[in-house]
Structure formats: structure tokens, C-alpha cells
N, C-alpha and C positions, 0 to 999 in steps of 0.2 A: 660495511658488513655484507656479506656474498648474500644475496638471492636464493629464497628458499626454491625449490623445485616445484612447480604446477602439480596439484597433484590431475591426471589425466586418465586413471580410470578407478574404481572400485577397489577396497581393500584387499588384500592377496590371502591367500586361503593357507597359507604358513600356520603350523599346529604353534608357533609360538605364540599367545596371549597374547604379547607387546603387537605383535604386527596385527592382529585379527583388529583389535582394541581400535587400529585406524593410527596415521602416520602422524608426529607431532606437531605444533603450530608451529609457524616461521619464528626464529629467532630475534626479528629485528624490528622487536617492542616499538622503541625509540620512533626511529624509520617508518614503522609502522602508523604512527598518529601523526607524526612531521604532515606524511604525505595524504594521510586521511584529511587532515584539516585544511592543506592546503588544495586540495580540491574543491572541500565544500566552501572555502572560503571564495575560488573562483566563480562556483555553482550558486552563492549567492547574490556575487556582485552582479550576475550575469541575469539569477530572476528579479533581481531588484531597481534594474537599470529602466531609469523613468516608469518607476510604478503605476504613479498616478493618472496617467493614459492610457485608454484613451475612457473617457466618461460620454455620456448622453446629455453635456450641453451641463455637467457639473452633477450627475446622477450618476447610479449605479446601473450597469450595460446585462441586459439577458436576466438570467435567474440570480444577479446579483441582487437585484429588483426585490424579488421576496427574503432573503436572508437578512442584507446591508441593514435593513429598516428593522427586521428583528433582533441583530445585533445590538442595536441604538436604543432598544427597549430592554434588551436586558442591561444594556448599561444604566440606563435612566429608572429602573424598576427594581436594581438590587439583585439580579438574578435571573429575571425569568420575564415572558414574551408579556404583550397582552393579547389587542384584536379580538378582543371577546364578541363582536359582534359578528364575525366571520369564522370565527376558529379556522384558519388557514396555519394554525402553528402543527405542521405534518411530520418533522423530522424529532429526535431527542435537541436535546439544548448545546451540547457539549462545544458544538463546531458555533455555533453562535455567540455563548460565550468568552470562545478565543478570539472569534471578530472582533467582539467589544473588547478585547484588550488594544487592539489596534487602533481601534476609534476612539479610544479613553486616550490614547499617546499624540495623534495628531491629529483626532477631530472627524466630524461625518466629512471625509475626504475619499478620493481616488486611494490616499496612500494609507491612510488611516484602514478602511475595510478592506484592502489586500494587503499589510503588513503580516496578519500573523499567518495568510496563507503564505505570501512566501517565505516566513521562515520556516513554516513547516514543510514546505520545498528543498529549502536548505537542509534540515534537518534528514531529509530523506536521501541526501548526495549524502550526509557522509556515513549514515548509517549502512549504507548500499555498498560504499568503497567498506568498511568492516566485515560484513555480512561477506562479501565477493573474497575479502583476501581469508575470512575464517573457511570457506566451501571450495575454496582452490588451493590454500595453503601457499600463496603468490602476492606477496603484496604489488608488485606489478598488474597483476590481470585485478585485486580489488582498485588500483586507478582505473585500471579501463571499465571496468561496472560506474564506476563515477562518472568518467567524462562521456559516458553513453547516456546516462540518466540526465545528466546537463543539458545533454542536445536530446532528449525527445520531446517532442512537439506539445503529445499531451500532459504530461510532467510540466513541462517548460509553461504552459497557457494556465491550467488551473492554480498552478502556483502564482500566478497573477491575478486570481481571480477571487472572487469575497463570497466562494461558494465554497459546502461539505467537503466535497469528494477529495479532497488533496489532505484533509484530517485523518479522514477515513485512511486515505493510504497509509498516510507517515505511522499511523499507530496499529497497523495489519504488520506491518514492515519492521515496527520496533517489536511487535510478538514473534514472529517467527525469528527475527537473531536473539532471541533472548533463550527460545526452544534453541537454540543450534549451541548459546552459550551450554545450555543445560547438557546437551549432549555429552558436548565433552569433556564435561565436569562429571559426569555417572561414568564415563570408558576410563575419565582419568581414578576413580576412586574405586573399581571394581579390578583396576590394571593394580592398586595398591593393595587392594585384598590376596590377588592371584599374589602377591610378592610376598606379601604376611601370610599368605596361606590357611589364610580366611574364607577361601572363596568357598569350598568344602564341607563346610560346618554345616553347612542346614542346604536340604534338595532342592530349597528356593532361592538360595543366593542372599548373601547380606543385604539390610538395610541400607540404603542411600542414604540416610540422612535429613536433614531440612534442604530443598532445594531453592533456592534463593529466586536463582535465576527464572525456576519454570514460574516463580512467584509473581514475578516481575511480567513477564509473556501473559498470564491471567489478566494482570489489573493493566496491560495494553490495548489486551483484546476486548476489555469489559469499555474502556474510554473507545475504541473504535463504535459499539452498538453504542454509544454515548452520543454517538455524530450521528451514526446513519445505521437503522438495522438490520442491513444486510451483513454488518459486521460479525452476525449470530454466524454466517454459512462458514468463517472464517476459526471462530470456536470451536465449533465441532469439528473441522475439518484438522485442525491443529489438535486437538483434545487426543487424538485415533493417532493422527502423528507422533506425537511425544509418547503413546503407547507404544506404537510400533519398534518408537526406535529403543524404546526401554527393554522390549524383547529380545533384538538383536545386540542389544551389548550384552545382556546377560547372558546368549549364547555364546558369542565372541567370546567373554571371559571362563566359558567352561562351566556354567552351572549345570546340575543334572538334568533339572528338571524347568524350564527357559516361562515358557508358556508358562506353568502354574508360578510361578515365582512372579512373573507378572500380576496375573491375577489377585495373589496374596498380597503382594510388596508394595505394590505402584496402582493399584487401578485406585483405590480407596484415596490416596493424596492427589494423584494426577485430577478425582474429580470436583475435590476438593479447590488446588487451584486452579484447573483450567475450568469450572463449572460452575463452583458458588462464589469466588473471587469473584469473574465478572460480571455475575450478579449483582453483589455488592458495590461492586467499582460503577456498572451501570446507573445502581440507583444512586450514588453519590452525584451523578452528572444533573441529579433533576434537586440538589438543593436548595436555589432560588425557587424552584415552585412549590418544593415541602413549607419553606418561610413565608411563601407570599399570603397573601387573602386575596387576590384579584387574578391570579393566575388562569386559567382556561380551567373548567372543571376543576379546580383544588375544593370548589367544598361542593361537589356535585353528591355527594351523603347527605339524604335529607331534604335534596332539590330537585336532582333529576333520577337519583336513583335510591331506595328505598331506606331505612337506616334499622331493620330490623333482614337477616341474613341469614342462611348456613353458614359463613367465613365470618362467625360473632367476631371470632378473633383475631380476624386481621382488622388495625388499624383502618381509621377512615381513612386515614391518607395513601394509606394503598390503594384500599378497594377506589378512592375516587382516580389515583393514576392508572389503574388496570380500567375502568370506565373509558376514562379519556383514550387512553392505547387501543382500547376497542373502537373506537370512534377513529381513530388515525389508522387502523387497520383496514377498517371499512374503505376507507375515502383511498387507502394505494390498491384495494382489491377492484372497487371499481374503476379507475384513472386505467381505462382499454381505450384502445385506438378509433373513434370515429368513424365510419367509412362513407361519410359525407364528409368532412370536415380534419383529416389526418393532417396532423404537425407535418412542416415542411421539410425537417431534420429531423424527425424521427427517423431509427435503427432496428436493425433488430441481431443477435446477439451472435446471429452467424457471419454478419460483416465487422465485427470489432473486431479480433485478432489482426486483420490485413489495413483496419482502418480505412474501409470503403466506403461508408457514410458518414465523414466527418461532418462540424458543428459550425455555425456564424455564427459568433458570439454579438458582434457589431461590425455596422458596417456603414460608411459616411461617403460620400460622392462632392464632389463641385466645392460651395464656398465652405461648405461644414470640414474638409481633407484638405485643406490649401496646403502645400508644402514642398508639391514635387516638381514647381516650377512650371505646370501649367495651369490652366484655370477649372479640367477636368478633372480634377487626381480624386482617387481616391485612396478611404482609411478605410481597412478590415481586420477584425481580429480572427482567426477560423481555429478552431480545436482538432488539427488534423497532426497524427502519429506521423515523425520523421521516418518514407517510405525506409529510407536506406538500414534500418531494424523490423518495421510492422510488416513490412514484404516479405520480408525472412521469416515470420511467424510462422506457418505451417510447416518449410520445412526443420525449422530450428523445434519447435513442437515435437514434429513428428522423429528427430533423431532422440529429443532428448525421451521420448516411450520407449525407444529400442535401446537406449541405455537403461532406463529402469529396468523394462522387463526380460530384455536378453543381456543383459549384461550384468544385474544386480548392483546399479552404482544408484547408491542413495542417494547424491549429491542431487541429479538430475530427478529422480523420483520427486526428493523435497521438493525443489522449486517445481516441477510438473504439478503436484498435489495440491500446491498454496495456488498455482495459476488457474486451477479446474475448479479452487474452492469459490472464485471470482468470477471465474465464464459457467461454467455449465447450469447453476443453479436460476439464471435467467431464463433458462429452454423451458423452465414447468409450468408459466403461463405465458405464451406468445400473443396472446392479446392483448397484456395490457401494451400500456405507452414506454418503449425504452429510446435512449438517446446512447449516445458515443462516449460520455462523460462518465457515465455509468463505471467502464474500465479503466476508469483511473486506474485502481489498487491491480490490477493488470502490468501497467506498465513496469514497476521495478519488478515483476517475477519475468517476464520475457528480457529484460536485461541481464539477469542473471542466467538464464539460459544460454544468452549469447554468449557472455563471459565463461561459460562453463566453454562454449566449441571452440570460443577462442584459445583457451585451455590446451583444447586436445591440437589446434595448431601450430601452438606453439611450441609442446611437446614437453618432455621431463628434461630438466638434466639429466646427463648422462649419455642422454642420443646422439652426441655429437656436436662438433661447435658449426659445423656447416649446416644440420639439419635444424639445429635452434634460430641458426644467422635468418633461414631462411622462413623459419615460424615466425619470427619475431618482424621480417618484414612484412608478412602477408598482413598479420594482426597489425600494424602500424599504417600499414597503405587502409584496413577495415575502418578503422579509428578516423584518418583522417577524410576516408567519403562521407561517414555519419557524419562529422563535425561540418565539410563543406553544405552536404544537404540541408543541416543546419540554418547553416548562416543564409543560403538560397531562399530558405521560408520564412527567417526573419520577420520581412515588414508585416508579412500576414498571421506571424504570432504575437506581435507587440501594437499592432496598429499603428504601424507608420506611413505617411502617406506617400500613393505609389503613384504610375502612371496607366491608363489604364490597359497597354499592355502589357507593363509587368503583372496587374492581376491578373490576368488572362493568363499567364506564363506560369504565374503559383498555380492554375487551375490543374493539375495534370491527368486529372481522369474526368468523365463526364457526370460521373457520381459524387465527385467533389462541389457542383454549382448547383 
């Protein structure tokens, strides 16, 4: 089945409906999932290969350290953490208790508490190859958003790793393609109004309907703040999105009055599921500690805090998790930087894009790294973005602004919008403590950027068979420097043991040691 055409700029300003509406999906369904799956099927064998290394001597390595053991509690507890004497439980449960599903299958292991992160690694190639051929209309360029995602460094490490942030991604990444589903499930059902001659009836444009899809994007986004709650900057950030774009279709299709039709039509469901869904979906995350009696504050009504209130009516079981939430609010408000005493791999949030203060996860010298055939070697894990994409970051950033805003192409807008909803909201307190890992949910929206320019490289059909001959090699020579740079940084993304000038050789900037 022929190849659909990239699409390679903004929809065209043709008074026809159909074409305002935005050009149809690629034809080749089939084709389409062949090549989705076998990607992610290569994208898993690839995060999966020797999981269970490297360990701290049969432990869990870095801030595996605090989750791994909270995972293993909520296996052994039904649900939910303990540590009552410490109350270090800071994060929601969600990503925890996917750990414990890995540790319930092979055991307090190396593979056991990085199992469900890398599947949720997996799960993000091929959602990313979807996502890439629905916002290019190319099932070609949605491979190449996969095999970009395969080869990034930070993608590629935390998916090894029995930490949040790769949850966090996978279920940011499944809201926003469920928003992109929805989209064009409202242009395809507004395109059948304008045909039935519907569109007319009322100055605010017909009713959409029940939206399945934005349903789905809600209860993604509510399991994201289920992991970690910066997932909230993502809610909102998506909420105004899916508004936006509910506007502009009801323009596209000619309604009189676009704005208030919005207003009328959509904003009341949109808040609906993108607002109390995740709500819902959030507190579903804390049900092992609704069931427990030993949980951290579940019965702090009565204990630590008073059991006669203004919120008579909220349940004890709330008011005692808004207690608790207060108390883990406190402890990330004050978690600031030292200035006796600053983390060695602390960041802060103006070097992630380019990945200028990557992370040591672990690192082993002499008899503990034996391997590389001499008696110095060593083993390092480091959390650093494959340059040959995070170098690109500012200017792939800075083209893909001048496509939103001088160009009107939503394509690049969206992924701009979901990448600002993950950087910028760092810059409002610079004191506290941030790290590199931070940007995970970064990384597949700067993949999709790239996959967008790769896009305008490659060109549309129609331009020619020599100017696509020659798109098509530029993007294939692109592909294979990321994949080589890849394989270069290997040992020091899986911890395999090197010499010590090949570590020196992975070093490549001075900010990197």
C-alpha cells in the first residue's frame, strides 16, 4: 500500500470544510500496527537486555534505594507503604505499586523492580510511533519518532530503572495521543455535520457527543499525578489544549459564532473529563491506603488532627489524606539546595533541554567492574540524553515556535505546549533541589519535534521523486548518527564494564564528570 504523504505544514485556508477540517489519516491501518509493534517489540528487547544489572552488590543502585523497598511494602501490606516512623513515603503510590507488580513476578531482584519500568519504556515506543504517524500523517516518519525514542539515553536509562519518572512519562504521553485521538474524532463529526447540513442549526455549532477518547486522556492524566504530582502542570496544560483545539475545529467547520460555542458546548464536559476525572482517577491510586489501618496518617482524625471541623462533611478518610498531602507538600517545599552541602548532580532546569548536567546512577572501579580484561575497569550507569537529539534541542525548540506562531501549524504548537507543560513550571522555585531525571516526560515531546523537521525534510509527495530521493537520504544518514551515538554510549547506559579510557571517551563535556 503507497505511503501516505508527510504532512509538512499547517492546514490550507481552502473555503472548503473538508480541507479546513485538516487532511485525512494514512490509509494503511494494517501496515500501520505491523510496523508500530515491530518497533516497540525491538524497543523492548533493547530496554530489557540484561535488566538486572548492574545492582550495589545485589541492592537497588541511587534512588532505586527509596522506591524498590516501598514497592516491596506495598506488595507485602496489600496496597500501601509503611515506614511510619520516618514518614519518607513523599511521592503518590501509583508508580510503586507497578514496581510491586514486577517484584510479585520475579522477586526483590535487579529484574523484578525494573520490570514494570521497562515495560512502561516499551509501552512508550510504541505509543510514540502512533502518536508520530497520527501528527505527520506518515507511517514512515511515526518509525522514525520510535527508533529515536529507542536510542535516547534518558528514555533508554530510566526505563531501567525501579524509579517514578518513566510512569510519569508513559501516562503524560498516553494523554496527550488520546487528546490528538479526540481531535480528530470532533473535525471528523463536525466534517459530517457540514455534509448533513447540521452545522447551521444553532450559532454555537452542534453537540459532539460523548467523547470517549478525551475520557480516556483524563483518567491518563489523573494516573500520571498518581506517580508523581507534577503530573497536575500536565492537566492543566492539556485541559486549555483540548479547549483550544475544540475552538478551531468549530471554526474550520464554519460555525457562526466559534468562541461562544466553545464556551457553551465544550468547556462544561472538557472540565468534566479533563478536571474531575483525574481527580477521581488520582484518588483511585491511593486505595491500598483508603483499606489499610497502618498506613502513614490514614487515621491521623482524631490523632493528629482534630475530629470536630468546618469540612463536617468530608469523610475522615479525606480529610486525613489532604493532612498527609500537606505534610508531603511541606517536605518538597522545603527540599532547597544547601549552600554548604549541594548534591554533586544537582541541575537546574536551564541545562536539561541540551542535557548539560547529566546523572551517575552507579558507578564501580577495580575488582567490583571486572570485565574488560583488565584489572582496572570500570562499571557506570550515567543518565545522559543521546547528544546527537538534546544538542538539537534549542534549535529544533526554537523552529518549532516559529512554526506555531508564524506559521499557524498546530502540529508543532501541540508538542511545543506539552514540552513547556514539563520545563517551564521548574523555573518558579529555583531553590529548591532539581536533578536531570526530572525531564524524563521531556523526552518523547522533543522526539516528536524532531520527527516533525524531519517531516519538513523529507518533504510531501508530489515535490518530486529527486527532491524526496534526497529528503529521504538526509533523514536516513539523521537516523543512523542518533542510532550510532547510541550504541557509543552503551556501556555507560547499561553498566557494562569499560576501560578506563573508554570512560574518559563517554566523558564528552566537562559538565558531564
Amino acid at each position: 500500500m503507497q505511503e501516505e504523504a508527510p504532512v509538512s505544514g499547517p492546514p490550507g485556508t481552502a473555503p472548503d470544510p473538508a480541507a479546513r477540517l485538516g487532511p485525512p489519516a494514512p490509509t494503511d491501518r494494517l501496515r500501520g500496527w505491523l510496523v508500530a509493534l515491530s518497533v516497540a517489540l525491538l524497543g523492548g528487547i533493547v530496554r530489557m537486555w540484561n535488566l538486572g544489572l548492574p545492582t550495589d552488590k545485589g541492592t537497588p543502585v541511587f534512588d532505586e534505594k527509596h522506591y524498590t523497598p516501598q514497592a516491596w511494602q506495598v506488595l507485602r501490606n496489600g496496597g500501601a507503604e509503611d515506614n511510619p516512623g520516618f514518614e519518607l513515603i513523599v511521592h503518590p503510590p501509583l508508580g510503586k505499586q507497578l514496581i510491586a507488580i514486577g517484584e510479585w513476578m520475579f522477586g526483590y531482584t535487579g529484574w523484578g523492580w525494573r520490570f514494570a519500568a521497562a515495560v512502561a519504556g516499551t509501552v512508550s515506543i510504541l505509543l510514540i510511533v502512533r502518536i508520530g504517524r497520527r501528527l505527520t500523517r506518515s507511517t514512515l516518519l511515526g518509525a522514525v519518532a520510535g527508533i529515536l525514542l529507542i536510542c535516547d539515553g534518558v528514555s533508554h536509562v530510566q526505563s531501567r530503572m525501579g524509579m517514578l519518572d518513566v510512569f510519569l512519562a508513559v501516562f503524560v504521553l498516553a494523554g496527550f495521543g488520546c487528546l490528538l485521538v479526540d481531535r480528530d474524532q470532533v473535525r471528523a463529526r463536525l466534517l459530517a455535520a457540514v455534509n448533513e447540513g447540521r452545522i447551521a442549526e444553532s450559532a454555537w455549532g452542534p453537540r459532539l457527543g460523548f467523547r470517549w477518547w478525551r475520557l480516556g486522556a483524563g483518567v491518563s492524566l489523573g494516573l500520571a499525578c498518581g506517580v508523581k504530582w507534577s503530573g497536575l502542570y500536565f492537566v492543566l496544560a492539556f485541559a486549555a489544549l483540548s479547549l483550544a483545539w475544540d475552538f478551531t475545529a468549530r471554526r474550520a467547520a464554519g460555525v457562526q459564532r466559534p468562541w461562544r460555542g466553545t464556551l457553551v458546548r465544550d468547556v462544561a464536559p472538557a472540565a468534566w473529563a479533563l478536571l474531575a476525572v483525574p481527580v477521581l482517577a488520582y484518588l483511585a491510586t491511593w486505595w491500598g491506603w483508603f483499606v489499610s489501618e497502618s498506613a502513614i496518617d490514614r487515621n491521623a482524625v482524631g490523632t493528629k488532627i482534630g475530629e470536630d471541623s468546618a469540612f463536617w462533611f468530608v469523610p475522615d478518610a479525606l480529610r486525613a489524606l489532604w493532612f498527609y498531602t500537606g505534610n508531603v507538600y511541606d517536605f518538597h517545599s522545603n527540599l532547597v539546595t544547601s549552600p554548604d552541602k549541594p548534591h554533586p548532580w544537582e541541575s537546574k532546569p536551564w541545562t536539561w533541554p541540551m542535557g548539560l548536567r547529566p546523572m551517575l546512577y552507579y558507578y564501580e572501579s577495580g575488582d567490583g567492574a571486572t570485565g574488560c580484561g583488565r584489572a582496572d575497569c570500570v562499571g557506570a550507569v550515567m543518565l545522559v540524553g543521546t547528544p546527537a537529539m538534546w544538542w538539537l534541542a534549542v534549535p529544533v525548540l526554537g523552529f518549532a515556535l516559529w512554526r506555531a506562531v508564524g506559521r499557524l501549524d498546530w502540529r508543532y504548537a501541540a508538542v511545543l505546549w506539552a514540552y513547556a507543560a514539563g520545563f517551564l513550571p521548574w523555573f518558579v522555585n529555583l531553590e529548591r533541589q532539581m536533578y536531570f531525571f526530572y525531564a524524563t516526560p521531556l523526552a518523547p515531546f522533543l522526539v516528536l519535534a524532531i520527527t516533525l523537521v524531519l517531516g519538513e525534510v523529507l518533504g510531501r509527495a508530489g515535490q518530486g521523486i529527486e527532491r524526496r530521493k534526497t529528503g529521504l537520504l538526509v533523514v536516513a544518514m539523521y537516523v543512523g548518527l542518533v542510532v550510532a551515538n547510541f550504541v557509543w554510549l552503551w556501556p555507560i547506559l547499561v553498566g557494562d564494564s569499560i576501560s578506563p579510557g573508554r570512560w574518559q571517551a563517554e566523558l564528552w563535556l566537562p559538565s558531564w564528570r
